[in-house]
DRENVO-720392 format. One record per residue (C-alpha): residue number from 1; residue in three letters; z, x, y. Coordinates in nm, 4 decimals, always signed. Layout:
nr;rest;z;x;y
NUM;ALA;Z;X;Y $
...
***
This chain:
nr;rest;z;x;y
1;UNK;+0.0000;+0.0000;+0.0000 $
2;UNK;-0.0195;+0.0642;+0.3667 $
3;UNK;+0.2108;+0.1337;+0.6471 $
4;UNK;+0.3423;-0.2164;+0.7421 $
5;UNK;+0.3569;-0.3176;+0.3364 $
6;UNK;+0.5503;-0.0139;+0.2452 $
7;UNK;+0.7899;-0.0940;+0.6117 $
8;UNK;+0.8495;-0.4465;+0.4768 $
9;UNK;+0.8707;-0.3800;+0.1145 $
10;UNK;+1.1671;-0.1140;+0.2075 $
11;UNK;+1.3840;-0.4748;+0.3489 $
12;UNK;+1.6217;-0.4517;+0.6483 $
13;UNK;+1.9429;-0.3542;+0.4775 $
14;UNK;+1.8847;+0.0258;+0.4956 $
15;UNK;+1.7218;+0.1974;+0.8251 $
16;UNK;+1.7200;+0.5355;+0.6000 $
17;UNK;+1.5392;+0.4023;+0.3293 $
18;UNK;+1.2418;+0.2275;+0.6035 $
19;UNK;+1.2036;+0.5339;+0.7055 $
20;UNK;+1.1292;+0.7503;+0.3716 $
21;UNK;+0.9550;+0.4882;+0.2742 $
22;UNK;+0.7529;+0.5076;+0.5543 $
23;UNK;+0.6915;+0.8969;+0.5558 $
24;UNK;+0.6653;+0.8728;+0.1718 $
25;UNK;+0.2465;+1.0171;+0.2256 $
26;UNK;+0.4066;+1.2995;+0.3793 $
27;UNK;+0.6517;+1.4449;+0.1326 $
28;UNK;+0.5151;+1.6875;-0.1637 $
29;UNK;+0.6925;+1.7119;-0.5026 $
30;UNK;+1.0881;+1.8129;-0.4348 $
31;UNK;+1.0542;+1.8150;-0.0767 $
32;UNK;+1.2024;+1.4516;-0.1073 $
33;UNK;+1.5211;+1.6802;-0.2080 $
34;UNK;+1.6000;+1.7903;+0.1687 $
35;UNK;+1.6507;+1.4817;+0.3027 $
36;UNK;+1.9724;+1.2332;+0.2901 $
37;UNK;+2.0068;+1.0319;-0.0021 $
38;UNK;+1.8603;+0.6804;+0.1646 $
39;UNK;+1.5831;+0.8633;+0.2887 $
40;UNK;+1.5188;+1.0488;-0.0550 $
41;UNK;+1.5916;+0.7025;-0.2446 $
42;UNK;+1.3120;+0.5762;+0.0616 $
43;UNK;+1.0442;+0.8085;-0.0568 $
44;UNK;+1.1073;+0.7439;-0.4061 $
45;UNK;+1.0343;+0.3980;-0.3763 $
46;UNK;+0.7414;+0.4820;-0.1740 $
47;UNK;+0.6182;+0.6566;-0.4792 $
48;UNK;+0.6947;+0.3968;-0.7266 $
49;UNK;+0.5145;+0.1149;-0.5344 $
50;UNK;+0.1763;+0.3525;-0.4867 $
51;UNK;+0.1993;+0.3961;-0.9165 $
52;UNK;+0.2710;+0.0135;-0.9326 $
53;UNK;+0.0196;-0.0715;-0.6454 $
54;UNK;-0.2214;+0.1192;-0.8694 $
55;UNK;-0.1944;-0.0378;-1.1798 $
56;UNK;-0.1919;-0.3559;-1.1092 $
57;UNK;-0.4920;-0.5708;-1.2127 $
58;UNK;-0.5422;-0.7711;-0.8959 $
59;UNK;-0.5270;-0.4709;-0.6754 $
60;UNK;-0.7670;-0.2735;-0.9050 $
61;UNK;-0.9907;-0.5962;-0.9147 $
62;UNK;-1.0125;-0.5530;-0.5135 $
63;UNK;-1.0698;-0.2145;-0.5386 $
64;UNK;-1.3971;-0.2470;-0.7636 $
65;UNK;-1.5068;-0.4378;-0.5171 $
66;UNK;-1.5677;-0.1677;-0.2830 $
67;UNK;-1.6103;+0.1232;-0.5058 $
68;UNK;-1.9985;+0.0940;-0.5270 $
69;UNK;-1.9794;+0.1086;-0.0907 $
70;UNK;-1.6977;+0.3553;-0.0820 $
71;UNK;-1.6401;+0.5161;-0.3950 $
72;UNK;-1.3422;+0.6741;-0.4273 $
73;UNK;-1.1766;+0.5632;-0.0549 $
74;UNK;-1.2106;+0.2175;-0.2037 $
75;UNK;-0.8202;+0.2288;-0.3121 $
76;UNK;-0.7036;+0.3456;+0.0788 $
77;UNK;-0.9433;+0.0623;+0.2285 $
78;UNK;-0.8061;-0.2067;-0.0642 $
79;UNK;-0.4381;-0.0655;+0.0706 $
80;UNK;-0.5422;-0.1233;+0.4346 $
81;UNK;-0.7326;-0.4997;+0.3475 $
82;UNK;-0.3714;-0.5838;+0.1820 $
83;UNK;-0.1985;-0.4973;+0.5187 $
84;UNK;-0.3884;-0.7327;+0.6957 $
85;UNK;-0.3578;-0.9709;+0.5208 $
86;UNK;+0.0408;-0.9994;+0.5122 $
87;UNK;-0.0216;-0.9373;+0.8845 $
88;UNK;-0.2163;-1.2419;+0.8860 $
89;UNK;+0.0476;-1.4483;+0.6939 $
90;UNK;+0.3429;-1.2753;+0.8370 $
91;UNK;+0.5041;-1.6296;+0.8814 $
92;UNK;+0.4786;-1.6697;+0.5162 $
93;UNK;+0.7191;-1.3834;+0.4139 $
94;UNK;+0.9324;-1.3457;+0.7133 $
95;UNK;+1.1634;-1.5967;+0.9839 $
96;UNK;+1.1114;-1.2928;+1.2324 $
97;UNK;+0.7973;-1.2906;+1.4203 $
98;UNK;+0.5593;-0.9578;+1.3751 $
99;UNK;+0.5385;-0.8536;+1.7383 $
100;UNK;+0.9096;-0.8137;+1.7543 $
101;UNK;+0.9208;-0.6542;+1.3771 $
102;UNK;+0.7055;-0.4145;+1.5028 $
103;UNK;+0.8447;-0.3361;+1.7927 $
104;UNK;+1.1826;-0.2887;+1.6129 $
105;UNK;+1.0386;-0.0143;+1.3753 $
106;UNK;+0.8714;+0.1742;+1.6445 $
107;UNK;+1.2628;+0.1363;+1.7966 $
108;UNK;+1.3867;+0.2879;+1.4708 $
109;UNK;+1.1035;+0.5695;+1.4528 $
110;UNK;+1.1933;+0.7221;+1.7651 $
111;UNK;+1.5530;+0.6793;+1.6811 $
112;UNK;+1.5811;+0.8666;+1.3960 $
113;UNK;+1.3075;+1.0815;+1.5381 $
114;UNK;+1.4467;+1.4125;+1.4229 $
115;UNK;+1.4670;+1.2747;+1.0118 $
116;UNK;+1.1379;+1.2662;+0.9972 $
117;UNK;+0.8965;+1.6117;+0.9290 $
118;UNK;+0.6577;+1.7170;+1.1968 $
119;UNK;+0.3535;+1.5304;+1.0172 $
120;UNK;+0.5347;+1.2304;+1.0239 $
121;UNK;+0.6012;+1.2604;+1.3999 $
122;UNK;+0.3066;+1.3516;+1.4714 $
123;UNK;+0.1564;+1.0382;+1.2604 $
124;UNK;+0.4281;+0.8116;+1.4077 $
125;UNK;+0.3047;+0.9182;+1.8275 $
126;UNK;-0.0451;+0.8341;+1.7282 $
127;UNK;+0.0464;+0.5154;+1.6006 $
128;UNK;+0.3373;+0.3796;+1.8608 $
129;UNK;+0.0269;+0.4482;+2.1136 $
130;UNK;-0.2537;+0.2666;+1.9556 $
131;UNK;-0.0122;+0.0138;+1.7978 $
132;UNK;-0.1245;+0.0337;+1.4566 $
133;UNK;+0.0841;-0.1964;+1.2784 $
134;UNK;-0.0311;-0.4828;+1.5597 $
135;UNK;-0.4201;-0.3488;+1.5035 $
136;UNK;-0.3472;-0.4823;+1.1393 $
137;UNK;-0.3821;-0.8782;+1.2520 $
138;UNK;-0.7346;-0.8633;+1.3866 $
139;UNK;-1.0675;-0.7110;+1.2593 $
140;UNK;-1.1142;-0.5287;+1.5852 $
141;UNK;-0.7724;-0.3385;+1.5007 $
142;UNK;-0.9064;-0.2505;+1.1702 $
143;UNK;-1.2207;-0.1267;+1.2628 $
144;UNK;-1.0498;+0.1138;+1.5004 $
145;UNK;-0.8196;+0.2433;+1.2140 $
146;UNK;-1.0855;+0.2485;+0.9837 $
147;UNK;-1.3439;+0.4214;+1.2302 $
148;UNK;-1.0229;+0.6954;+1.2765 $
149;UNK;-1.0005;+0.7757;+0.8908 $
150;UNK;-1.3682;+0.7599;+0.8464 $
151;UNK;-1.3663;+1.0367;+1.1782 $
152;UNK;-1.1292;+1.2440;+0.9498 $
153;UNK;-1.3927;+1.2275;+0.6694 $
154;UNK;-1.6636;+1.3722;+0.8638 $
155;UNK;-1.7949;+0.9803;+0.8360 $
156;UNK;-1.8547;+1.0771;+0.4760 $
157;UNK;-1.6778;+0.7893;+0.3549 $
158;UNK;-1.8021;+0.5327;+0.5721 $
159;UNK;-1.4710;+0.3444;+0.5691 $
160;UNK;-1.6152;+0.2404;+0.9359 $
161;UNK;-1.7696;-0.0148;+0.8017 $
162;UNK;-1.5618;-0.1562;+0.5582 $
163;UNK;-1.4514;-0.4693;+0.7679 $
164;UNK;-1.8214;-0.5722;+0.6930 $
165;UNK;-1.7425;-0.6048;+0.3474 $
166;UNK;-1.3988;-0.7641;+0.4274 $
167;UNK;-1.5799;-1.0420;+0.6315 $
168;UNK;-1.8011;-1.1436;+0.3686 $
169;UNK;-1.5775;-1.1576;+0.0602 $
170;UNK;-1.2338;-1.1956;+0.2810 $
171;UNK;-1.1393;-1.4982;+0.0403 $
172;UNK;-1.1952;-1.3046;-0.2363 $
173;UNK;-0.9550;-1.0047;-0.1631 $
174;UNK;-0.7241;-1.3003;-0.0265 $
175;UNK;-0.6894;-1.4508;-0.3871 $
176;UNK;-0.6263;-1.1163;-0.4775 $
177;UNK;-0.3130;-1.0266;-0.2522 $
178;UNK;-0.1677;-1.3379;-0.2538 $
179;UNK;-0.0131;-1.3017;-0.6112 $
180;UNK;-0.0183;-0.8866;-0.6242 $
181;UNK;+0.2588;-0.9342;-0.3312 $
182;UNK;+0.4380;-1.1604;-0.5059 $
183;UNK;+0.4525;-0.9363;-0.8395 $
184;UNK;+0.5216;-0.5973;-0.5744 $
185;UNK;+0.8134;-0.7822;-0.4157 $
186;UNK;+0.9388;-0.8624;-0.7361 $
187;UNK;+0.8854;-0.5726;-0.8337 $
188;UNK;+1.0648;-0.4114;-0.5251 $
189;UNK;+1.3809;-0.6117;-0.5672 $
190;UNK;+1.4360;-0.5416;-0.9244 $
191;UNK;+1.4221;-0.2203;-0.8401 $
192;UNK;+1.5993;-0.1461;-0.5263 $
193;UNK;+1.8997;-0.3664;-0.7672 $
194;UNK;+1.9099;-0.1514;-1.0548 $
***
């Protein structure tokens, strides 16, 4: 999953564990090790919900979808199709509007500003200035953020113009999320319990 999945996935009971959640990309083997336990227990989760995320047949049937366009990016636009769309039914899983979710997080990520490694803060000033998690909700956002990572590529992936492919079979990937997000909050829970 993406940024704003992985944020919500993490719950509100533990600020540490948002935020290695969140920086999960950005931590290599052991690394984890040098953090605080919430924030190592953070980007363990963030690990176990990319291996379920993976796995699961609905996400992999969204992925094939785009493989023959994108080849192997198809898994980080499927991951970035899935964040809109629990931006677009925010009201669905949570009583507290998006715009002020977001703008709580961004709060938190400059509190705690000195937990996270310099990729992460680097990652994290891009993305408080273009308001990434907002660009989710439209397809204007995402064809900014996908123009960005296709940039990165040397436009060899031509993520750019994935929200083409989003447009024409949107209801498609929609069937698909709907019940992955069920299973990854399930998922999730049972975990973050045990």
């Amino acid at each position: 999953m993406n940024f704003l999945a992985h944020i919500f996935l993490s719950g509100d009971d533990n600020d540490l564990l948002k935020i290695g959640n969140f920086m999960g990309d950005t931590i290599r083997g052991k690394q984890y090790l040098d953090y605080p336990q919430p924030v190592q227990k953070g980007i363990l989760l963030h690990r176990q919900i990319d291996t379920f995320t993976d796995a699961h047949p609905r996400f992999r049937t969204s992925k094939k979808r785009l493989v023959p366009l994108y080849g192997h990016y198809a898994g980080v636009i499927t991951d970035i199709f899935y964040d809109y769309f629990l931006a677009k039914h925010w009201q669905t899983f949570s009583a507290m509007p998006l715009d002020t979710y977001i703008t709580q997080f961004y709060t938190l990520l400059q509190e705690k500003r000195e937990i996270l490694n310099t990729r992460t803060q680097s990652i994290v000033s891009y993305m408080i200035r273009d308001n990434w998690l907002k660009a989710y909700q439209t397809f204007a956002g995402l064809s900014k953020i996908l123009y960005q990572m296709d940039r990165r590529t040397g436009f060899r992936s031509q993520m750019q113009y994935a929200t083409d492919s989003l447009r024409t079979e949107e209801s498609f990937f929609e069937q698909d999320f709907f019940p992955f997000f069920e299973d990854i909050q399930d998922f999730v829970r049972q975990n973050l319990n045990s």
